[in-house]
C-alpha positions in Angstrom: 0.0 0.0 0.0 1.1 3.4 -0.8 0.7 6.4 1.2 2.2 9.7 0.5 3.6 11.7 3.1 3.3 15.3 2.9 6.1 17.8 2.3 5.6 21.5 3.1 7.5 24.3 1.9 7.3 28.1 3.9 9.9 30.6 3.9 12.7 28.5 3.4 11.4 25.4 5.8 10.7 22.0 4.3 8.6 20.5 7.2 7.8 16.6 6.2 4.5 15.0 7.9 4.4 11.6 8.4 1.7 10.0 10.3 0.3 6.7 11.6 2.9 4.0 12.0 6.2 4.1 10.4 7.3 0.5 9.8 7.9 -1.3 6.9 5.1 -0.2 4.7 6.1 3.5 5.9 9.7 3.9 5.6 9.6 4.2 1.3 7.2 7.0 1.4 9.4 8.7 4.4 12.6 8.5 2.0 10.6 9.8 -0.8 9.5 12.7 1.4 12.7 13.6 2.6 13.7 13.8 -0.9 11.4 15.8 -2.0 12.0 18.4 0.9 15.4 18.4 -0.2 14.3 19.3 -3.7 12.9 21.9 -2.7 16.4 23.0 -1.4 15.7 24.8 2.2 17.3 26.2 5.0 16.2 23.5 7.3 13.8 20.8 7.2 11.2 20.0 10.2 9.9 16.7 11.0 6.6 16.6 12.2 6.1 13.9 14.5 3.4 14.4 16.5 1.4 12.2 14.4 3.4 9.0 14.7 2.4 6.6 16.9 4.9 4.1 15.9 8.4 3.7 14.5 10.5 0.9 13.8 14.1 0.2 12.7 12.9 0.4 9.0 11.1 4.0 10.0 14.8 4.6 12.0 16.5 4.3 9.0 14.5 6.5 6.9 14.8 8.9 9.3 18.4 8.7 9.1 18.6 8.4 5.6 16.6 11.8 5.4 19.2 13.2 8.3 22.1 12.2 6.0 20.5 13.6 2.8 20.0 17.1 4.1 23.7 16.8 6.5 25.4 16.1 3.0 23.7 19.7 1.8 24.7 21.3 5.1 20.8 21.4 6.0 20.0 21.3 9.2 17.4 18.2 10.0 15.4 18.4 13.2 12.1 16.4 14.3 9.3 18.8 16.3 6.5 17.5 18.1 7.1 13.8 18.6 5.3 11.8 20.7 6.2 9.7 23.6 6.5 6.3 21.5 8.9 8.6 19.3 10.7 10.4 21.7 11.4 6.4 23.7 12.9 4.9 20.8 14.7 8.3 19.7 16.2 8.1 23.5 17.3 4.8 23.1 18.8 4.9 19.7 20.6 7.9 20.8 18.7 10.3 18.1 17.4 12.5 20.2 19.7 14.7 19.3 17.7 15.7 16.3 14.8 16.7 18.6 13.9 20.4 18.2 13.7 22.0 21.9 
């Protein structure tokens, strides 16, 4: 199943706004998102993450792929907004680093 994930662009911001559970069947759409955001060619790009009630290792590594796109490009990567589920398995993987706050 394919689901797109929205990319935003305002005044220089890519913000990318994945939802639901980011597993397997998410973590294509969040690489094609991130991509996207960096097509746009911003300052920074936000991850929204307040609508994420689930991530995985596959969702992980999307989420670094899309830190490692925009760190190649100089562009600063944060996520805003995660949940608690997120903001666990950010902590324990040692990426809450990219948390905005």
């Amino acid at each position: 199943m394919r689901r797109d994930i929205p990319v935003e662009y305002v005044d220089g911001v890519a913000t990318v706004t994945p939802t639901g559970e980011i597993d397997i069947t998410g973590a294509e759409p969040l690489r094609t998102a991130f991509e996207v955001a960096i097509g746009f060619g911003p300052d920074r790009i936000r991850v929204r993450m307040g609508a994420v009630t689930f991530i995985d290792s596959t969702g992980l590594s999307a989420l670094v792929h899309g830190w490692r796109l925009a760190s190649e490009r100089g562009i600063p990567l944060t996520v805003i907004e995660p949940g608690s589920a997120v903001v666990r398995i950010l902590t324990i993987t040692r990426l809450d680093c990219l948390i905005e706050g």
